[in-house]
C-alpha positions in Angstrom: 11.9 11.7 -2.0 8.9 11.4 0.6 9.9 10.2 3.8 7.2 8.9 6.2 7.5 8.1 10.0 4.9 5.8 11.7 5.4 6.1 15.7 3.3 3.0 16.4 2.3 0.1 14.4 -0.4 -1.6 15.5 -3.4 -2.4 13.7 -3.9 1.2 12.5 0.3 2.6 12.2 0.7 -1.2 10.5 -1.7 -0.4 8.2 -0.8 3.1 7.5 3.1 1.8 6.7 1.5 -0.9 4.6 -1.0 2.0 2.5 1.9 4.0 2.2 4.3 1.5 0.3 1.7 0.1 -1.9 0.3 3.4 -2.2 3.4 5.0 -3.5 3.1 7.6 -1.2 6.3 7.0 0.6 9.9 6.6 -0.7 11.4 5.5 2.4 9.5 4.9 5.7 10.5 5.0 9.3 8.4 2.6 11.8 9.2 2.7 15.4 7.0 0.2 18.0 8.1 0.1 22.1 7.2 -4.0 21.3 10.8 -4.6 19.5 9.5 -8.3 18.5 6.3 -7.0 17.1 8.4 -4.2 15.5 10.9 -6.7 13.6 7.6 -8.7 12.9 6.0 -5.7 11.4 9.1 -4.7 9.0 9.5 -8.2 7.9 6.1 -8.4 6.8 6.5 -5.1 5.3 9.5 -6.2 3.5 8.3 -9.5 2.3 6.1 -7.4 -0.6 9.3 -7.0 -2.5 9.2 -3.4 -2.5 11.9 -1.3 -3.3 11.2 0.9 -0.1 14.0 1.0 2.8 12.5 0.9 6.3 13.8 2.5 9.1 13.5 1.7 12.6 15.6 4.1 14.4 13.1 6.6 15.8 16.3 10.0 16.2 15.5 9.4 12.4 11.8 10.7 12.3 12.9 14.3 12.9 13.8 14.5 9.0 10.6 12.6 7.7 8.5 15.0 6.1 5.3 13.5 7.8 5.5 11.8 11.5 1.7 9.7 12.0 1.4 9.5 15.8 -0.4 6.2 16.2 1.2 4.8 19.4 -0.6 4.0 22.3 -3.4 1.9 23.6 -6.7 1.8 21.0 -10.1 2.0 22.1 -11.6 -1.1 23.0 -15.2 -2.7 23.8 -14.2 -2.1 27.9 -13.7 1.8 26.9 -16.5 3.7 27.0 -15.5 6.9 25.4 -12.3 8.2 23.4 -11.4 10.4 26.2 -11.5 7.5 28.7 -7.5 6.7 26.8 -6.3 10.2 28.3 -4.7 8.4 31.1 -3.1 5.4 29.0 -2.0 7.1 26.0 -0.8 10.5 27.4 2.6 9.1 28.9 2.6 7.3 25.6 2.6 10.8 23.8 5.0 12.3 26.0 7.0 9.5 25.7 7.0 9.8 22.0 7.9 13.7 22.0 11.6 12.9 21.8 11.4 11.5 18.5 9.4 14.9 17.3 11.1 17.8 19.5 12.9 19.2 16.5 10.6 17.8 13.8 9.8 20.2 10.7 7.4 18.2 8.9 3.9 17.8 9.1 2.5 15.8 12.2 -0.6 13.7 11.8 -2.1 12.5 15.4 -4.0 9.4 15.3 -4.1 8.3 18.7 -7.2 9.0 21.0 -8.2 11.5 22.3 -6.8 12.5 19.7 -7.9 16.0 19.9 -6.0 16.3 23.4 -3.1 14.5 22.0 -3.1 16.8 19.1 -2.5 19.8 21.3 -0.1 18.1 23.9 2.4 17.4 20.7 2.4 20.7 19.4 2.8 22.3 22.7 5.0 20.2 24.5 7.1 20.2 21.4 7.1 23.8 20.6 6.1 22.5 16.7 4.2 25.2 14.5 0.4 25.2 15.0 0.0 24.4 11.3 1.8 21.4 10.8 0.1 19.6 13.6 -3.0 17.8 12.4 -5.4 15.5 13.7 -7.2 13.0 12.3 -10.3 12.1 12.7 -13.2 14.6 11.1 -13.1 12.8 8.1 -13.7 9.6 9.3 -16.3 11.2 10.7 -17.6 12.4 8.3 -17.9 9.8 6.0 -19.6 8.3 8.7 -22.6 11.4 8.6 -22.7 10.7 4.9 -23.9 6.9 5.1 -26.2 7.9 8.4 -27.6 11.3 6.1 -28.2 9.8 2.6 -29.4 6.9 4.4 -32.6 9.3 5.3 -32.9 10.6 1.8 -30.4 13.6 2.9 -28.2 15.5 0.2 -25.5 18.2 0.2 -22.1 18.6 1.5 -21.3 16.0 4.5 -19.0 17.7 7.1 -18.0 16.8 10.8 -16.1 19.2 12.9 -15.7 19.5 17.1 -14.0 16.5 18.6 -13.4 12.9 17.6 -15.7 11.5 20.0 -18.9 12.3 22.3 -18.5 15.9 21.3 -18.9 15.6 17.1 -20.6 18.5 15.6 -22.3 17.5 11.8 -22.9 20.4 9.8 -26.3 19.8 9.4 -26.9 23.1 7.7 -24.4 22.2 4.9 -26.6 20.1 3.7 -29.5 20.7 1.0 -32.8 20.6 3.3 -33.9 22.2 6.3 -33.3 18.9 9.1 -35.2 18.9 12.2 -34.0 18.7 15.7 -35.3 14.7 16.2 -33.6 13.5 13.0 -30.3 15.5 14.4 -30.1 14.0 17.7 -31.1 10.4 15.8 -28.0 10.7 13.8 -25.5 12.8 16.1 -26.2 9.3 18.2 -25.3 7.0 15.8 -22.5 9.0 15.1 -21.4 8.4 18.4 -21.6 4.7 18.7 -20.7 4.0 14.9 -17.0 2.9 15.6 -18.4 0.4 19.2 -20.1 -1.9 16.9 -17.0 -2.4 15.1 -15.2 -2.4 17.9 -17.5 -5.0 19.7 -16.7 -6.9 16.3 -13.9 -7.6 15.2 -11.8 -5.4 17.9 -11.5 -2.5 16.5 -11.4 0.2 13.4 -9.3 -0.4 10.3 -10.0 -0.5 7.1 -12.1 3.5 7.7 -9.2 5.0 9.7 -6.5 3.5 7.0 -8.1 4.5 4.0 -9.0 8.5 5.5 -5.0 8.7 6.9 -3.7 8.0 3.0 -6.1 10.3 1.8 -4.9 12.8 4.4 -1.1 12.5 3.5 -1.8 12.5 0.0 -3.3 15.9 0.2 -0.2 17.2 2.2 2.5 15.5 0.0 0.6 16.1 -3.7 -0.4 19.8 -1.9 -3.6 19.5 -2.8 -5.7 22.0 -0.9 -8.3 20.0 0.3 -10.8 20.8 2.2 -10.8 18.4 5.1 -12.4 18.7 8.6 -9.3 18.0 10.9 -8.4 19.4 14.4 -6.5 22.1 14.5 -4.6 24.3 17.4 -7.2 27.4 17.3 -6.2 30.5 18.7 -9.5 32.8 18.8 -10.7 30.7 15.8 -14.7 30.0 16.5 -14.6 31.7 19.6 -11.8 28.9 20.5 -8.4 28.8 22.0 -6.2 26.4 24.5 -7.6 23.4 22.3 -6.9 22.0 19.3 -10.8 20.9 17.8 -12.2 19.6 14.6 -12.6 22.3 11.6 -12.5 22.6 8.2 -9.2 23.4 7.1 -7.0 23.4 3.9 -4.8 20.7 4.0 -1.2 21.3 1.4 2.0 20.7 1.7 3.1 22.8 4.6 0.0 21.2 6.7 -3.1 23.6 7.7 -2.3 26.3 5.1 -6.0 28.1 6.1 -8.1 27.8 9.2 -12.4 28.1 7.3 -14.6 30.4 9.1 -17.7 28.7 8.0 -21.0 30.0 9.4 -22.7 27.4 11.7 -27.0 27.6 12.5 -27.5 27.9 16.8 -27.8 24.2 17.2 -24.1 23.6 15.9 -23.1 26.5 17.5 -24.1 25.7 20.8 -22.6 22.1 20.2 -19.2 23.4 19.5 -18.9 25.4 22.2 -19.7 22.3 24.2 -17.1 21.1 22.0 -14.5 23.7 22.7 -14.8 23.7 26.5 -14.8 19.4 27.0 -11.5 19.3 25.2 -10.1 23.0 26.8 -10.8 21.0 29.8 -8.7 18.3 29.0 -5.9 19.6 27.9 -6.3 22.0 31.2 -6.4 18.7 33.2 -2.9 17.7 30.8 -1.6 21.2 32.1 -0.6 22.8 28.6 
């Protein structure tokens, strides 16, 4: 039996409740929503597909799911310019959310942005293991460098690490070909702006996010040691600590199972460092 909690389900936590049904991944599911109307809304919809899933919305129950998905909060929208620009919004939302989590075993998956911040304010505030917080957003990422890189006639291995936002590092020298500075800083900044032209739209990410998120608790729930690029609480890891940052990790059952110590060139070096200290400084400014 798979149990899966979904604090927040808007148009991403919707979506992830909805994966997870039809999916199979979950057994039984546990939504919670502040917006009680839009709540009920949300489980009725859910339960109109005539699964045979019960749905929970009392949130003291989320502390025996097996995995939480933080999505609550306010999403990124044309007005914001940045990720980080939510820190304000969202991190009362977060804190908020911490006493549904404070004694949760299972395997957290942060959604909401900055999610790298947010990430780290969970596990901290919470006192939750290090290696069952995860947060999502390398491999949305990265799938992202893979349409910008083959889209230039690039091969090889298509990997994203530092944070979910201004501060993405692509692992340019995982791939098969020598790329030059130009062509780096050409795709770094479509990287940056891929998610505004959805945004600018239709209102916002879905059907990317979604599909990454099942992909992410299928690998914790079938324990399949994946190698995903996900932030992780790093203590000392890449030169790194008081931040949880993008990396490649192995993703199983009991969350991060193995932190990669991947060898990086001096451009992506330097960028994760910048990496590093932006989202040290927020969660400094957060005061964990």
């Amino acid at each position: 039996m798979v149990s899966i909690a979904v604090l927040g389900v808007g148009r991403i936590g919707g979506e992830i409740a909805f994966l997870s049904s039809v999916l199979g991944l979950a057994d039984e599911l546990i939504v919670y929503d502040a917006a009680t109307p839009f709540l009920r809304s949300q489980v009725s919809d859910l339960s109109h597909m005539g699964l045979e899933i019960p749905i929970s919305t009392d949130w003291r129950e989320v502390k025996d799911a097996d995995i939480c998905v933080f999505s609550a909060g306010l999403p990124r929208n044309a007005d914001v310019k940045t990720r980080a620009d939510l820190l304000q919004a969202n991190l009362p939302v977060a804190i908020e959310c911490s006493q549904a989590i404070r004694n949760f075993s299972g395997v957290l998956i942060t959604v909401t942005n900055p999610m790298d911040a947010n990430n780290y304010v969970l596990c901290k505030k919470n006192g939750l293991e290090p290696r069952h917080c995860i947060g999502f957003g390398g491999q949305l990422d990265s799938a992202r460098f893979r349409l910008a890189a083959k889209a230039r006639g690039l091969a090889g291995e298509f990997f994203v690490v530092g944070d979910h936002g201004e501060y993405q590092v692509p692992l340019f020298s995982r791939l098969d070909q020598p790329v030059g500075l130009p062509v780096r800083e050409e795709i770094l900044a479509n990287l940056r702006g891929a998610s505004m032209e959805i945004i600018q739209g239709k209102g916002g990410t879905v059907f990317g996010p979604a599909y990454h998120i099942a992909e992410l608790i299928r690998a914790v729930i079938e324990d399949r040691r994946a190698t995903l690029t996900c932030s992780c609480i790093l203590d000392g890891e890449y030169g790194l600590s008081g931040c949880s940052l993008g990396v490649p990790a192995v993703i199983g059952r009991e969350g991060i199972s193995e932190i990669l110590d991947w060898k990086m060139d001096d451009w992506e070096k330097s960028h994760m460092a910048d990496a590093g200290a932006f989202v040290a400084g927020l969660c400094r400014e957060i005061g964990v």
